[in-house]
Backbone bond lengths (Angstrom), bond angles and torsions (degrees), N, CA, C in turn:
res aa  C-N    CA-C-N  psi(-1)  N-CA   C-N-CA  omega(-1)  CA-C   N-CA-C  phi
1 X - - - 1.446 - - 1.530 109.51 -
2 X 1.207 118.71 132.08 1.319 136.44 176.52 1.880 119.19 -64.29
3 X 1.051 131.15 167.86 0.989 124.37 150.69 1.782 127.73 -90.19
4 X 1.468 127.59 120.40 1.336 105.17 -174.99 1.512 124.32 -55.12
5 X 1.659 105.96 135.66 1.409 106.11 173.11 1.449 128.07 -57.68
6 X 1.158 129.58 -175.49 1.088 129.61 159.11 1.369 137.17 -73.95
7 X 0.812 108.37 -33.51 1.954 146.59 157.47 1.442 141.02 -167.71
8 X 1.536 106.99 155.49 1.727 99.40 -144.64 1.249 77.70 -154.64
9 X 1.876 111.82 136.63 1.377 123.58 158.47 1.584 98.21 -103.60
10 X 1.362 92.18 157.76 1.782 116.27 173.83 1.241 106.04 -111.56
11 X 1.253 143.81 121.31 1.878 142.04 166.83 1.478 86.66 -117.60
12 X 1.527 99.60 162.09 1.453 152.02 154.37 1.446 124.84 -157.52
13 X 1.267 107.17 -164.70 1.538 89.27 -165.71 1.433 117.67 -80.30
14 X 1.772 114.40 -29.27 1.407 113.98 -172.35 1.419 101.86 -107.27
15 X 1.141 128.24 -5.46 1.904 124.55 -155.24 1.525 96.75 27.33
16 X 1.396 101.61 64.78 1.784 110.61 165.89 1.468 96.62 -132.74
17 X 1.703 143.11 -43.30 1.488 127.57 -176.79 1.576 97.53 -107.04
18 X 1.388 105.78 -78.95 1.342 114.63 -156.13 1.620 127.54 -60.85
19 X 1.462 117.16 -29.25 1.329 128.39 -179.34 1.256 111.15 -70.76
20 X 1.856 111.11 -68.48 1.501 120.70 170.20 1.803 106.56 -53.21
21 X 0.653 128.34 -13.96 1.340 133.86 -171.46 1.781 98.69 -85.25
22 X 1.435 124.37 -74.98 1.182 124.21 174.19 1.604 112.48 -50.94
23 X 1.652 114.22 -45.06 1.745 114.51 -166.22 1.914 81.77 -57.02
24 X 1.583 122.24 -72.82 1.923 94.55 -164.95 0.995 122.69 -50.66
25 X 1.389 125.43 -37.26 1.502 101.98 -163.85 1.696 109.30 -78.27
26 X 1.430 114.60 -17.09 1.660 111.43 162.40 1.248 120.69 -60.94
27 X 1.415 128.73 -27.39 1.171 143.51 -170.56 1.534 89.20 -86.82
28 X 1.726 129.96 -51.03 1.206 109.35 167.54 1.207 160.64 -38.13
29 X 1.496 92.04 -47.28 1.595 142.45 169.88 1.401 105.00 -35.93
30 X 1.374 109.02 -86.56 1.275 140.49 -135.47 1.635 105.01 -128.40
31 X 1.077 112.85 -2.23 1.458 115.07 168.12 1.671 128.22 68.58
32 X 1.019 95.01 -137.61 2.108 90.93 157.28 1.100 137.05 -96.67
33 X 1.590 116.67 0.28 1.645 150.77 -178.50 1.590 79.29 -42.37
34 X 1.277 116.72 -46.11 1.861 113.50 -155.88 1.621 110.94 -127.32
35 X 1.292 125.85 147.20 1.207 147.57 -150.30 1.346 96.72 -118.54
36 X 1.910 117.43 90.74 1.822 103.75 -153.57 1.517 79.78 -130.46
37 X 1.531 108.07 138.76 1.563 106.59 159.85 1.291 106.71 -147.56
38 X 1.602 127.02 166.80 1.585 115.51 -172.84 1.250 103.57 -125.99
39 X 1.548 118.52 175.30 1.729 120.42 -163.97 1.586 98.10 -152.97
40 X 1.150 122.52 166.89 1.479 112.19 175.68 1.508 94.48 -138.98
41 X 1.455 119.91 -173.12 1.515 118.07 175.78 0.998 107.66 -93.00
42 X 1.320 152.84 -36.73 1.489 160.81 154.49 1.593 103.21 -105.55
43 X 1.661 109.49 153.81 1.336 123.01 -165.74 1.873 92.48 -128.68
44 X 1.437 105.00 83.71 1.316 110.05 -156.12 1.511 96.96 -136.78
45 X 0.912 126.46 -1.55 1.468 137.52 163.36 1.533 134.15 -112.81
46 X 1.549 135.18 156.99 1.403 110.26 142.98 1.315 110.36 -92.95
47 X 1.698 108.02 -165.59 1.189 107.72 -177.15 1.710 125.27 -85.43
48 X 1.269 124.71 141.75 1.679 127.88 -159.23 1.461 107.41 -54.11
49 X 0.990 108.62 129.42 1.373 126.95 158.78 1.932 112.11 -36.50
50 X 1.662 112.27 -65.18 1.454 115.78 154.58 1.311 140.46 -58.72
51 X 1.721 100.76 -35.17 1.526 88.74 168.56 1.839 114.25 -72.79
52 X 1.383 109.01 -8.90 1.877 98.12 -175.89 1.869 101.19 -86.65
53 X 1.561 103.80 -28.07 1.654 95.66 168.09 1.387 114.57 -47.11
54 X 1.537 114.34 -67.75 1.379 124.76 -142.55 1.695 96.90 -73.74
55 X 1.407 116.36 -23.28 1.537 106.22 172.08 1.792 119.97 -78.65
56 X 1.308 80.72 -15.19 2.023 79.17 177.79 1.250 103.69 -97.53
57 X 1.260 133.12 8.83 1.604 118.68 159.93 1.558 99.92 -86.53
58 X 0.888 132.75 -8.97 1.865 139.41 174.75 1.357 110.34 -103.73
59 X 1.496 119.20 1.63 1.738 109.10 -171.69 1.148 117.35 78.33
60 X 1.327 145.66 25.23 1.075 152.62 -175.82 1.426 127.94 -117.22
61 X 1.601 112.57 65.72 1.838 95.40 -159.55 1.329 115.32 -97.82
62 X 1.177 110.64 132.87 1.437 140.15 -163.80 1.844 124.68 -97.47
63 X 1.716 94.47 -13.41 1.625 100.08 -164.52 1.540 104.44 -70.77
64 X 1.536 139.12 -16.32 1.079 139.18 178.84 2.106 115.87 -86.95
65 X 1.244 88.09 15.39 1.677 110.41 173.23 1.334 113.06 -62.54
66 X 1.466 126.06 124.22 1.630 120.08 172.28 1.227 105.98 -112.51
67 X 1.178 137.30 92.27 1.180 132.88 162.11 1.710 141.80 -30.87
68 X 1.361 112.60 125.78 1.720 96.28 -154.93 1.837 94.82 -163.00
69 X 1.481 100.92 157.10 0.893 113.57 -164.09 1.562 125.63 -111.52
70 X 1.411 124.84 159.61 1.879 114.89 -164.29 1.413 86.17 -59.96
71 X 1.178 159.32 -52.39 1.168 146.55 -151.49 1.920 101.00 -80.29
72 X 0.970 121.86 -47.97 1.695 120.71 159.80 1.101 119.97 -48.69
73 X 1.242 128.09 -45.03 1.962 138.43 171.20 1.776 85.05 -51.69
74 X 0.977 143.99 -103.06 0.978 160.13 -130.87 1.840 120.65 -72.51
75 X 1.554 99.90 -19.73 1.350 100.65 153.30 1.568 109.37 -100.25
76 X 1.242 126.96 12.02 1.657 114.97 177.10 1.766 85.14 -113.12
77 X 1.353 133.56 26.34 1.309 118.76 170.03 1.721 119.38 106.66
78 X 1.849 109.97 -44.70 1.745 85.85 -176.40 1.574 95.19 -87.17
79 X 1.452 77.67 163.23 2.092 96.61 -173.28 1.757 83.77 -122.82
80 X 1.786 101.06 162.47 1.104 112.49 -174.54 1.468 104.17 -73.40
81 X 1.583 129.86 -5.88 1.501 113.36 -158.77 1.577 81.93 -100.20
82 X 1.002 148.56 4.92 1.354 134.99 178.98 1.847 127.54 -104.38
83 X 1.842 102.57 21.88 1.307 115.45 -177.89 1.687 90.31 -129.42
84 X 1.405 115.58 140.78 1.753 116.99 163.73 1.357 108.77 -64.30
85 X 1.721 123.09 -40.07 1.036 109.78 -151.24 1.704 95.98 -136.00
86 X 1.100 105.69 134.31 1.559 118.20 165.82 1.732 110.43 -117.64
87 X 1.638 91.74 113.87 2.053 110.03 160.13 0.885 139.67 -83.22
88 X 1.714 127.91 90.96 1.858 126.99 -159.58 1.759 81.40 -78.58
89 X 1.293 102.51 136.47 1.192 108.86 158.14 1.498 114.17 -90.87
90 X 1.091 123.49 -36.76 1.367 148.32 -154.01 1.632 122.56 -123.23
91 X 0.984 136.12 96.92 1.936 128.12 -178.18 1.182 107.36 -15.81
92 X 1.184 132.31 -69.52 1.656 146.71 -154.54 2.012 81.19 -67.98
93 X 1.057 123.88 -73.27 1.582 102.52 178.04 1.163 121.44 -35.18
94 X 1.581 121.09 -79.61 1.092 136.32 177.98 1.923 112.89 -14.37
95 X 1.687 101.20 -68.93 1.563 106.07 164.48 1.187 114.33 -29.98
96 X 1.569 134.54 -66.83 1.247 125.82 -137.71 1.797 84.38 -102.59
97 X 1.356 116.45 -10.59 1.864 89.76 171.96 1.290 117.56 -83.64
98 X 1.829 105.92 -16.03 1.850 97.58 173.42 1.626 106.05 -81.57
99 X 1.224 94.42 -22.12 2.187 88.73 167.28 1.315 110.25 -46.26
100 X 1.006 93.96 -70.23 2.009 99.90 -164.89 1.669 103.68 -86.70
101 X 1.325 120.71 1.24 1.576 93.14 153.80 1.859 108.96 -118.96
102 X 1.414 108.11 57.21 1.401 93.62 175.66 1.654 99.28 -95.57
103 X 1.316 107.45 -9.33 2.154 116.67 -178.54 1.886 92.12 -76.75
104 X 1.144 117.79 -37.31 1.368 123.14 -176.03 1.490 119.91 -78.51
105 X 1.496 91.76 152.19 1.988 96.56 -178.74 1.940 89.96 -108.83
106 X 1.314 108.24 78.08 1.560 94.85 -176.60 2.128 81.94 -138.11
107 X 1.292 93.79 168.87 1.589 105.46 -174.77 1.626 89.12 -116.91
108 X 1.981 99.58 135.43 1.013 118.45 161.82 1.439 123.53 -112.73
109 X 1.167 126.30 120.60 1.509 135.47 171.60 1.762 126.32 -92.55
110 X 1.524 112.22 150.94 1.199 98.67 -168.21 1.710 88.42 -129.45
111 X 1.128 109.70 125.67 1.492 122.77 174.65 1.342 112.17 -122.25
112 X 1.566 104.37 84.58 1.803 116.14 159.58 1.384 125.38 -16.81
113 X 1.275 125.21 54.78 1.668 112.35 -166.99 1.915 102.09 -103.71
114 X 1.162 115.21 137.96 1.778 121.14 -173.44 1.503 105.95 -62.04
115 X 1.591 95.20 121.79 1.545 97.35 171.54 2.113 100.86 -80.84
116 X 0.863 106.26 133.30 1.724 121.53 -166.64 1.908 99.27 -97.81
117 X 1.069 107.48 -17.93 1.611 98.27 -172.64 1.436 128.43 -49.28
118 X 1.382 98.51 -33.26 1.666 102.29 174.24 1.399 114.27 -108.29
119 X 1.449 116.24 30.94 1.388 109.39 175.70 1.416 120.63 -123.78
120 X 0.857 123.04 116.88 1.743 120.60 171.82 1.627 90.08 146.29
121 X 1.454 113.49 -179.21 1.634 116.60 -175.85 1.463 113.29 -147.60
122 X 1.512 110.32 -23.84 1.438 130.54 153.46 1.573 118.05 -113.46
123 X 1.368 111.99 155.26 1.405 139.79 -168.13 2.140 99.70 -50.87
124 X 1.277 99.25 -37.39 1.805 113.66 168.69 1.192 103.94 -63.38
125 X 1.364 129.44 -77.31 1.350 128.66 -166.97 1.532 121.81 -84.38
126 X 1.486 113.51 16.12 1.494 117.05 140.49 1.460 121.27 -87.49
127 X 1.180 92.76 -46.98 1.934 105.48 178.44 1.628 100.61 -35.13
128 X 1.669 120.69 -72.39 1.075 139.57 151.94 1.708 122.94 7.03
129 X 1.463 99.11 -68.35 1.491 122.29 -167.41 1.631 99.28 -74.11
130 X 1.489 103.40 -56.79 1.785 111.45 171.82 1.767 105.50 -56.30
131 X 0.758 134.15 -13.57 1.794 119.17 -175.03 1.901 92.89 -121.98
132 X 1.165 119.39 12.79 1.411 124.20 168.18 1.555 97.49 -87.35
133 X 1.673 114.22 -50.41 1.449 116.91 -173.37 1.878 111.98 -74.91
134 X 1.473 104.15 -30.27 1.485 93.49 167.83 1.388 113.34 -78.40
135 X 0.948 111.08 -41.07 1.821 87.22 172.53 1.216 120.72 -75.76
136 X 1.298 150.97 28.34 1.527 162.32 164.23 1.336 87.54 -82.04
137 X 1.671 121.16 -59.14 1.770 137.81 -147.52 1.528 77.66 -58.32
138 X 1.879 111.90 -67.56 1.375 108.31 -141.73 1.739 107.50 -85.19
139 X 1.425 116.56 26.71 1.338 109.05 175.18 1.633 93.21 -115.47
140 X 1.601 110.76 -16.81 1.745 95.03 -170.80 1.431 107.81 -89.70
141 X 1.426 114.02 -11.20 1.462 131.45 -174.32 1.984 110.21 -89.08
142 X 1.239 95.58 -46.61 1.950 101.94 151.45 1.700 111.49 -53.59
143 X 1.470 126.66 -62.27 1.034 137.28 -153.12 1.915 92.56 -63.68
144 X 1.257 104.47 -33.48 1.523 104.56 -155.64 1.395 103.83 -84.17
145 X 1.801 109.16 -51.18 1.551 119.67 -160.06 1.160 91.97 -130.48
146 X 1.317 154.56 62.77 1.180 164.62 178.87 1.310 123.91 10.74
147 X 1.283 142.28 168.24 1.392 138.68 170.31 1.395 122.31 0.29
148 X 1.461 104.10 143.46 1.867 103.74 167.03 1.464 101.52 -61.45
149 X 1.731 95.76 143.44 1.398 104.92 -177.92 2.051 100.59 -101.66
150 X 1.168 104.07 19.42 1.864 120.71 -170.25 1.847 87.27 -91.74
C-alpha cells in the first residue's frame, strides 16, 4: 500500500464514466486528505446517466459533474505539473498524459478499468456492466491506498 498523494488526476477519454466515476469515489474514500480532479481527452460528452446511478447506490453523487478536457483543465487554471499523480483509465488517455507530461517530473499510471458503455442490452444488464467498472475503481483504489478512511 502506497501512501496517499497529495493530488491525483483521473483521465479517460470523455470524463463522462470512468474518470468522474473514480475522482467521487476518491473524494469519497479518502476525503480532503487529497486534491483529486478528472480530465478526459476530448470534452465531447456529459456525464452518464449510469455512471451517476451506480455511484449513488455507494453514496457517491456524481450528477453535478461537468465534464472537461486536459486542454479545459488548463485554460480554467490547473496545469498538469501541479498533481503527483496522473490515472489513465483508458490507452487513448494514458497516451496523451505521457504526451504532456514528458516536460513534467510527475508519475503516470495506467489502470485497465472496463469502459461499460457499449455493453449490456437492457437497463439491468447495463446497470450491471456500470457497477462492474466501479468496483474495478474501488478495488484498484483499496489495492493502492487502502481502505475507505469514511
Amino acid at each position: 500500500m502506497s501512501a496517499l498523494p497529495q493530488s491525483v488526476l483521473f483521465c479517460c477519454d470523455h470524463n463522462a464514466v470512468r474518470s468522474p466515476m473514480a475522482e467521487g469515489i476518491m473524494k469519497h474514500f479518502y476525503g480532503h486528505d487529497v486534491y483529486v480532479q478528472s480530465v478526459g481527452v476530448v470534452n465531447d460528452l456529459e456525464i452518464d446517466g449510469f455512471a451517476i446511478a451506480t455511484c449513488a447506490e455507494i453514496g457517491v453523487e456524481l450528477a453535478r459533474h461537468r465534464s472537461r478536457s486536459f486542454d479545459e483543465m488548463e485554460q480554467l487554471g490547473d496545469t498538469l505539473s501541479s498533481f503527483d499523480l496522473v490515472v489513465a483509465l483508458s490507452p487513448a488517455s494514458q497516451r496523451r498524459a505521457l504526451d504532456l507530461t514528458r516536460f513534467y517530473h510527475l508519475t503516470v499510471e495506467y489502470w485497465p478499468v472496463m469502459d461499460p458503455t457499449s455493453l449490456g442490452e437492457t437497463r439491468d444488464t447495463k446497470l450491471s456492466a456500470y457497477r462492474q467498472t466501479r468496483d474495478q475503481i474501488i478495488d484498484q483504489l483499496t489495492r493502492k491506498w487502502g481502505a475507505s478512511r469514511r
